[in-house]
N, C-alpha and C positions, 0 to 999 in steps of 0.2 A: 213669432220668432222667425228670422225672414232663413232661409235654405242655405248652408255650407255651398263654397263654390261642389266641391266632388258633390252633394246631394244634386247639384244644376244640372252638373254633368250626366250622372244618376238619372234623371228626370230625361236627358233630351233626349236618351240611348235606351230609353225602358229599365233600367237596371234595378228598377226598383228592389232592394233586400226581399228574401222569401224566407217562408217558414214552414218547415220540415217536420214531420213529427213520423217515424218508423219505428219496428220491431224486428228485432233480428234475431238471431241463436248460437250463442255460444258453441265452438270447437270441441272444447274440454283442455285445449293446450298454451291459446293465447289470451291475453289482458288486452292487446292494442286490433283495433278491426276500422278496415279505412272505410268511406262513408261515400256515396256516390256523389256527394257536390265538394265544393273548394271552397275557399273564400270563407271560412266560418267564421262569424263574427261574435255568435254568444252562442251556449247550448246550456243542456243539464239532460241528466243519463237518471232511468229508474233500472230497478229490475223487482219483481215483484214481490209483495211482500205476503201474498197469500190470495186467494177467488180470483177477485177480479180489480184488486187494489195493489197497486206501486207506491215503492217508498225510492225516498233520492237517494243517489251516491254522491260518490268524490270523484268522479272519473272527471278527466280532463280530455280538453278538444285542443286540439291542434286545427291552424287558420288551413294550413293544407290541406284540412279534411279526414281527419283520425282523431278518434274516441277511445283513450287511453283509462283503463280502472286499473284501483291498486289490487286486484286479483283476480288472478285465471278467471273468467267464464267457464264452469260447467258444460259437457258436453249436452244441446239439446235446453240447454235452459237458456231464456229469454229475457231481453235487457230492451230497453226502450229507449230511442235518444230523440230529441227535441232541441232542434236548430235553428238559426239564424243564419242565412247562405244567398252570396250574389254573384253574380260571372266575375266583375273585375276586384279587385282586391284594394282600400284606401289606398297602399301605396302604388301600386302603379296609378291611380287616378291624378295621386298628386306627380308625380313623375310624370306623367303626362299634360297637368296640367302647367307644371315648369317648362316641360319641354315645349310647349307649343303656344303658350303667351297668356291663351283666353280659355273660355268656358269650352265654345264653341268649335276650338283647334281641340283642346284635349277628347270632347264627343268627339268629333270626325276622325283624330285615331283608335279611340275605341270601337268605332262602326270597323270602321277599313279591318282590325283585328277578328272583329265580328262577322266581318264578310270574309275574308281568307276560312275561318273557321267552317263557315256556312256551304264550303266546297264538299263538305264531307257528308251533307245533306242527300237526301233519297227518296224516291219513290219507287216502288216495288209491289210485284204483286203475285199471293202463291196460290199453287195450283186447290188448295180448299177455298178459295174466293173471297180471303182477306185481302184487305190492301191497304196500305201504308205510303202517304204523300208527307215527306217533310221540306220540301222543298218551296213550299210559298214563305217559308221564314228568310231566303233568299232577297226574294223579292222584297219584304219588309224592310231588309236592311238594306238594299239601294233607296228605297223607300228617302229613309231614314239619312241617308248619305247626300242624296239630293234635297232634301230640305234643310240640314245643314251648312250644306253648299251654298243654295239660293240664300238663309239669314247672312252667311258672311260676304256676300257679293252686296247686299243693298245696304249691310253696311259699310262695307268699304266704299260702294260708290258716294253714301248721304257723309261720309267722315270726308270724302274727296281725298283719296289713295292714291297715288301714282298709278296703280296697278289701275283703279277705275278709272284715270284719265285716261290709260292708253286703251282700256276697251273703247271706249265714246269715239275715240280716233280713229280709229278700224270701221265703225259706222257709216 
């Protein structure tokens, strides 16, 4: 079955959907508890039903990233949830891909979003002699930005674009 344009897109920018699976612990006061990814596309919530066996609920996910049950959490008792989660969300994919024509416009403003985000990136190191580089995910995503760039240049020049004739002319 041949790929959704957003799967293409998906595809050129890594976006590939991820799957989650944690344990947390109820408060004792609230039913809703937000989840550390967005974008949730499918889940299902346990909490346990005795040893070391879980039975399902009814709780509901919200795409923003909250796991919603129809009862308190017990303070200190443990629920399980099990997700489906990606950085961009179908609808900005397709909004993007309206907004920008092709597959290849819609990745290259997902990167560009991707790289502003990528500012907040780090390397650091403490004085017990760990240390923490997240900053070659930067690089990636110029990576990623210049090879999209490069597919849309050769094809606008083999479609013969205005935009490709006046490079050739500068030549």
């Amino acid at each position: 079955m041949p790929l959704t344009n957003s799967q293409l897109v998906r595809q050129r920018i890594q976006d590939e959907p991820l799957y989650a699976n944690a344990t947390y612990h109820g408060d004792g006061t609230a039913n809703e508890f937000a989840l550390p990814h967005r974008n949730l596309t499918s889940g299902s919530a346990f909490v346990p039903l005795g040893g070391t066996a879980w039975t399902p609920t009814a709780a509901t996910f919200n795409p923003s990233g909250y796991v919603t049950f129809s009862n308190v959490i017990s303070a200190n008792s443990a629920f399980n949830v099990r997700y489906i989660h990606s950085i961009f969300s179908d609808d900005v994919i397709s909004s993007y891909l309206s907004a920008q024509g092709s597959i290849d416009g819609a990745a290259l403003q997902c990167a560009y979003d991707l790289q502003f985000d990528a500012i907040k990136r780090a390397k650091w190191a403490a004085p017990d002699g760990s240390t923490m580089d997240d900053t070659q995910a930067r690089e990636t995503i110029r990576e990623i930005i210049a090879a999209i760039q490069a597919k849309m240049s050769e094809e606008a020049i083999s479609e013969g674009s205005i935009q490709a004739w006046s490079e050739t002319q500068a030549e």
